[in-house]
C-alpha positions as CSV (number, residue, x, y, z in Angstrom):
1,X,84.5,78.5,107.6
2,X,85.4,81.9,108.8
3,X,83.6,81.4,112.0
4,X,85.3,78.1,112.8
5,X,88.7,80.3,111.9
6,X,87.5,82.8,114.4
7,X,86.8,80.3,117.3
8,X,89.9,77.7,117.1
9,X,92.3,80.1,114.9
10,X,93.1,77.2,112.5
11,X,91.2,76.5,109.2
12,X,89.5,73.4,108.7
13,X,91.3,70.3,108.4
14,X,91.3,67.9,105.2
15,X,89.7,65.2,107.1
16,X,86.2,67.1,107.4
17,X,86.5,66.7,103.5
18,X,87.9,63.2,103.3
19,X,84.3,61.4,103.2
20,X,83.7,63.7,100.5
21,X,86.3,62.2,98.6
22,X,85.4,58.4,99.7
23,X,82.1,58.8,98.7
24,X,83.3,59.8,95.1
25,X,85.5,57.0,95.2
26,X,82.9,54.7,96.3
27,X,80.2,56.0,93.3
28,X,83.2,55.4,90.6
29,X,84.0,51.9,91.8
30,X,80.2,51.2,92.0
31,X,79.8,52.0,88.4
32,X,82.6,50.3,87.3
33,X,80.7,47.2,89.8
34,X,78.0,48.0,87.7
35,X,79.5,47.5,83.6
36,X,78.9,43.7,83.9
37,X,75.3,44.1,84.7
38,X,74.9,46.6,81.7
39,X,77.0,44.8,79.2
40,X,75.1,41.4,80.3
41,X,71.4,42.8,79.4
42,X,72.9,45.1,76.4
43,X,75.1,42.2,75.0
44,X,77.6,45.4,75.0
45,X,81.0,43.6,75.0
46,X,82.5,46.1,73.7
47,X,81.9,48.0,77.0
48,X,83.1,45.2,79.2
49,X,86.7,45.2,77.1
50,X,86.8,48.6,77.3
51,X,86.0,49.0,81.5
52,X,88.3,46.1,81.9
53,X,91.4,47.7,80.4
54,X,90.4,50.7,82.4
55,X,90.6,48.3,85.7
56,X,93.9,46.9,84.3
57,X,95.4,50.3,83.3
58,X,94.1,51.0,87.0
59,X,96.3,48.2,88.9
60,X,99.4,48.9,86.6
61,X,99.5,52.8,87.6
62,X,98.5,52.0,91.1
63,X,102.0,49.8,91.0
64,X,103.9,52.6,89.1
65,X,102.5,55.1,91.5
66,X,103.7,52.9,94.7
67,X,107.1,53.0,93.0
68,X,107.1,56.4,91.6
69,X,104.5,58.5,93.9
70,X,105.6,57.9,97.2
71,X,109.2,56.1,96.2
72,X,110.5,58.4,93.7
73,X,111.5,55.9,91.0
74,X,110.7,57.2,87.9
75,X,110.9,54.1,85.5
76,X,110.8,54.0,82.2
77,X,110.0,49.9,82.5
78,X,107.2,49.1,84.1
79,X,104.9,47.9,80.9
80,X,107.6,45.2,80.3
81,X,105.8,43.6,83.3
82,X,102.9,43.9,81.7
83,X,103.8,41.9,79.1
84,X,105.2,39.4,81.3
85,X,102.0,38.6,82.8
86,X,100.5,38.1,79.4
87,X,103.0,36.3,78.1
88,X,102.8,34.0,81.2
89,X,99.6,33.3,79.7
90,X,100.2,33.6,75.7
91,X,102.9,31.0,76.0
92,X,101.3,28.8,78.7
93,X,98.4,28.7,76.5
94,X,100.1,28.0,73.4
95,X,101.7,25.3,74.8
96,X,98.6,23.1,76.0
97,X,98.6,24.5,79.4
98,X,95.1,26.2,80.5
99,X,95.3,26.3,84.0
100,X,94.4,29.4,85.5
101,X,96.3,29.2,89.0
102,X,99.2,28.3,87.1
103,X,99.3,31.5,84.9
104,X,99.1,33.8,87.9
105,X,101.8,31.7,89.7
106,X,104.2,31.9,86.4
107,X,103.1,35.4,86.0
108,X,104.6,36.6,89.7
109,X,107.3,34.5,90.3
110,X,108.6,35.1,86.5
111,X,108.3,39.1,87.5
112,X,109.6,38.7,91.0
113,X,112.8,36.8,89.8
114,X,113.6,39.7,87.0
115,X,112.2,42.6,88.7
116,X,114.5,42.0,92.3
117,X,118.1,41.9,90.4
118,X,117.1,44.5,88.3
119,X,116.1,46.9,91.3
120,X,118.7,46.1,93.1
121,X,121.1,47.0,90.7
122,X,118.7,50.2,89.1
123,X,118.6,51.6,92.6
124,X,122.0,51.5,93.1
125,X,122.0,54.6,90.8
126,X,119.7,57.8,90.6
127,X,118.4,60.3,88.2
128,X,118.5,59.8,84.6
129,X,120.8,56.6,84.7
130,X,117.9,54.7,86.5
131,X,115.3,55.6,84.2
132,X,118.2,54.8,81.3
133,X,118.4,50.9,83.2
134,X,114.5,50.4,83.2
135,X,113.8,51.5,79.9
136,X,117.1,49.6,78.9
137,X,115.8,46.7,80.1
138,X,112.7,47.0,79.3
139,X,113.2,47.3,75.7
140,X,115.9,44.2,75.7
141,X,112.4,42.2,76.9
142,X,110.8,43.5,73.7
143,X,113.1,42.7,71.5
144,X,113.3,39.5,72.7
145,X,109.6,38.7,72.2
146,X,109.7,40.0,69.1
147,X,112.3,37.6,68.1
148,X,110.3,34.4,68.9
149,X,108.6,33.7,65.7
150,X,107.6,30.6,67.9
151,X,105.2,32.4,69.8
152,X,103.9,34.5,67.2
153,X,106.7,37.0,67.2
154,X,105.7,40.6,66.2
155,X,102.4,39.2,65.1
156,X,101.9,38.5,68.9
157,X,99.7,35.4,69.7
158,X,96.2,34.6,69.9
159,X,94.5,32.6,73.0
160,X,92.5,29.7,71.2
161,X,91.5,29.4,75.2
162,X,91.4,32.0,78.6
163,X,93.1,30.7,81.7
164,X,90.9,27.7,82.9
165,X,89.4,28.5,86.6
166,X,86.9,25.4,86.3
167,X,83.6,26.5,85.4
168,X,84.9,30.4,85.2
169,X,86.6,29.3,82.2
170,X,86.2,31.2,78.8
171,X,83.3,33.6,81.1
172,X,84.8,37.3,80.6
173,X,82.0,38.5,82.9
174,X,84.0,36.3,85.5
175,X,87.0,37.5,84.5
176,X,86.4,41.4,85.0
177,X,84.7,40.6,88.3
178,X,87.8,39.5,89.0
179,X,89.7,41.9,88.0
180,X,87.6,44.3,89.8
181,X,88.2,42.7,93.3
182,X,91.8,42.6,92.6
183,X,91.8,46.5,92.2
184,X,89.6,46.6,95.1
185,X,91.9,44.5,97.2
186,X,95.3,45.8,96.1
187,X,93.2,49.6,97.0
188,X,93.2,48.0,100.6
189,X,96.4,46.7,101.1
190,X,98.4,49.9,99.4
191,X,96.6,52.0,102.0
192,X,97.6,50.1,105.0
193,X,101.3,49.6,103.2
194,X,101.7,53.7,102.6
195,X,100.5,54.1,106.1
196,X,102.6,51.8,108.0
197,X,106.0,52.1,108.8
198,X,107.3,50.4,105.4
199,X,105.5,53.6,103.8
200,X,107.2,56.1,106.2
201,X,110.4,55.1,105.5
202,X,110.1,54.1,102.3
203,X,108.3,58.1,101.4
204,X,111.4,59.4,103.9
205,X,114.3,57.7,101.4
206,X,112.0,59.7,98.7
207,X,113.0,63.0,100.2
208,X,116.3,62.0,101.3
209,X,118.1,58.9,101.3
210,X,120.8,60.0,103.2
211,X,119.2,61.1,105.7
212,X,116.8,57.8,106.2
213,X,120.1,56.1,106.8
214,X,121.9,58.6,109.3
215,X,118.7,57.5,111.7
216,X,119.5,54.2,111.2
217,X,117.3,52.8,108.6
218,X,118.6,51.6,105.3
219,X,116.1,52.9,102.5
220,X,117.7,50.6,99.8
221,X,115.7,47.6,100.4
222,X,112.2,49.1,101.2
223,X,112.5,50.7,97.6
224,X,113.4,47.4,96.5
225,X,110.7,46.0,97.6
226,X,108.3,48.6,96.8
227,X,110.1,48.4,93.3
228,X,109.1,44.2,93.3
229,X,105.5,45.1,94.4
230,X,105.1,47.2,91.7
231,X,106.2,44.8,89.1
232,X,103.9,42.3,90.4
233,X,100.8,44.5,89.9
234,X,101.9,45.3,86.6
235,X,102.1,41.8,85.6
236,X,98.5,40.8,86.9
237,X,97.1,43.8,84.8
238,X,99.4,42.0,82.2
239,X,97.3,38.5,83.6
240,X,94.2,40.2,83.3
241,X,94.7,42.3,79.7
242,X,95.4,38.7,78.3
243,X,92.3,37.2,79.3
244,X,89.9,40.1,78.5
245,X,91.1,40.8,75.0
246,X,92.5,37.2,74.2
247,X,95.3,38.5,72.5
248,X,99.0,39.3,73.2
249,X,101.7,41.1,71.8
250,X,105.1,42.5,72.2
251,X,103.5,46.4,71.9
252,X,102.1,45.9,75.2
253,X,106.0,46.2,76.4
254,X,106.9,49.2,74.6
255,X,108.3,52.5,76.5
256,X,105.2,54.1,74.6
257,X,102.8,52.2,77.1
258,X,105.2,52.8,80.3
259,X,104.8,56.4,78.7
260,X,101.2,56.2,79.2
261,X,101.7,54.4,82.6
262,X,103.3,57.6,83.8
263,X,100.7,60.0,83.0
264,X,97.5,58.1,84.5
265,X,99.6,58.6,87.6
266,X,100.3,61.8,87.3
267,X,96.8,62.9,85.8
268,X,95.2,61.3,88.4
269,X,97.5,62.7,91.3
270,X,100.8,61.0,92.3
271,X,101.2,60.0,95.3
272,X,97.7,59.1,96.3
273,X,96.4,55.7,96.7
274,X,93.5,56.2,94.4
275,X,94.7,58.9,92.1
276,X,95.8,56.9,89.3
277,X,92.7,54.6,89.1
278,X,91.1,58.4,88.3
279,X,94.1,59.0,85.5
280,X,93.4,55.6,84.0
281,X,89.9,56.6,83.9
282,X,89.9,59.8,82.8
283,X,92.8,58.8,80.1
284,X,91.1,56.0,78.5
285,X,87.7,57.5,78.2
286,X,89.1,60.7,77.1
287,X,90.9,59.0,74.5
288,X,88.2,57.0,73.2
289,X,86.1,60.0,73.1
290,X,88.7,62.2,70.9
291,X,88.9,59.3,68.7
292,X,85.1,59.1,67.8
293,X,86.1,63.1,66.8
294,X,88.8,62.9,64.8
295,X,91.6,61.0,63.1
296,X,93.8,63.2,65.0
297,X,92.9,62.4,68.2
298,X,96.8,63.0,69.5
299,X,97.2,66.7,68.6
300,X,94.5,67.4,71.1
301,X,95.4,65.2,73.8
302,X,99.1,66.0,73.8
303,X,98.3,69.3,74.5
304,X,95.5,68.8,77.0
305,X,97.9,66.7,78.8
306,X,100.5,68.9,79.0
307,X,98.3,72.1,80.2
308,X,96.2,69.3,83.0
309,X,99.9,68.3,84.5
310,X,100.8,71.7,84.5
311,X,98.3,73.6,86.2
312,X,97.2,70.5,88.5
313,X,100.3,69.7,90.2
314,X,98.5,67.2,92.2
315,X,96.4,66.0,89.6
316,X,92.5,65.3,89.1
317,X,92.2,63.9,92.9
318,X,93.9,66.2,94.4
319,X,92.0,68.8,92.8
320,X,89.7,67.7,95.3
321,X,91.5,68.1,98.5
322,X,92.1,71.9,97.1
323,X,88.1,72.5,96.7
């Protein structure tokens, strides 16, 4: 290092360490590739559940982190999507209606239709009154849910069937092969959307909005949208948490779980493409670990936590672009 110092007077850039950092990425999404093949020959469903919330924990923070890394929207709201996509199937279910396309189709267009008004009028403010309209919101959603005793009310609802995709249907090896592609394909396209010039402008409004406009681009509905595409991926990990555990409940919308959402991202580093697939990750596994410890598993991950934000500013991935 000090002799390429000495020769171009600059220090190394970060892209002599970037395939570093794809190859690590590559490993983890190969093992995760990987837990259908174990849990097949194991008959280890357990570890198939517990992979596939991981992946669905994944594509929820990597929605939060497109809204709240590089847009700057904290919300307080974001698991209330989450329980829209399973409720898209809970209910669809309940009612006689298995079809798999269908679900996902109710799931987005349900989310889209309550995630663009509320943007639009969230972003209209900043600071603590946006996270107050998210979490506002998000907890109105709740309530309501718990309040239809029809569909199982606080008891939540049980799926007597998955989401029918022919002869997929009922096959939870299917479903997190799915879910894995999804991850893998919503990876893709968030890269090429935070490198474009919807990602400029929509990281620019981050810094300053004012600003953004003054060279004539209105920020407002780029973070809009961002804010929509966010809620979508939120509601397929909703799509996908209802299939894998056949079960759905009102506690997946709590502020508790947007709580949650919030630190994968910034555990795994905010404002990196693949950072909070890492917080999910480390997260989850940590916190099944602590609970095969203890009873108390919470007084040692609080702390922890707190102490990993702290002196990781840019989390667990970006830890590697330091080294």
């Amino acid at each position: 290092m000090n002799k390429h110092v000495e020769q171009t007077g600059q220090a190394p850039t970060l892209a002599l360490r970037t395939p570093w950092r794809k190859g690590l990425a590559a490993l983890l999404m190969a093992g995760l590739a990987g837990v259908p093949i174990y849990a097949w020959w194991a008959q280890d469903v357990y570890a198939l559940t517990l992979f596939g919330r991981i992946l669905a924990f994944s594509l929820a923070a990597m929605g939060l982190n497109l809204a709240l890394g590089f847009g700057g929207m904290v919300s307080l709201g974001h698991a209330m999507y989450i329980g829209l996509g399973a409720y898209a199937v809970g209910i669809l279910s309940s009612l006689g209606i298995h079809a798999g396309w269908l679900h996902i189709t109710s799931a987005v267009l349900v989310t889209v239709l309550i995630a663009a008004p509320l943007g639009w009028v969230a972003l209209r403010t900043q600071g603590i009154a946006f996270i107050m309209i998210t979490l506002a919101f998000a907890q109105l959603f709740y309530y309501v849910f718990v309040s239809l005793k029809t569909f199982g009310g606080d008891d939540g609802i049980s799926l007597q069937q998955l989401s029918d995709f022919g002869f997929l249907t009922g096959n939870k090896y299917a479903i997190y092969v799915s879910l894995l592609i999804t991850v893998l394909l919503a990876l893709w396209a968030l890269e090429h959307v935070v490198a474009s010039r919807f990602g400029l402008v929509l990281r620019a409004s981050k810094v300053n909005a004012r600003r953004v406009h003054a060279l004539g681009a209105n920020g407002l509905p780029y973070r809009i949208t961002a804010y929509v595409i966010s809620a979508v991926l939120c509601a397929l990990s909703g799509f996908f948490l209802a299939n894998l555990t056949g079960f759905v409940s009102p506690a997946m919308m709590t502020w508790a779980v947007s709580g949650e959402l919030i630190v994968m991202v910034l555990l795994g580093g905010m404002g990196s493409v693949f950072g909070p697939i890492v917080g999910a990750f480390a997260l989850l596994l940590t916190e099944e670990g602590l609970k095969l410890l203890t009873e108390r598993w919470p007084m040692i991950m609080g702390p922890l936590i707190v102490l990993i934000v702290i002196y990781l500013k840019r989390g667990l991935w970006g830890l590697l672009e330091e080294r």
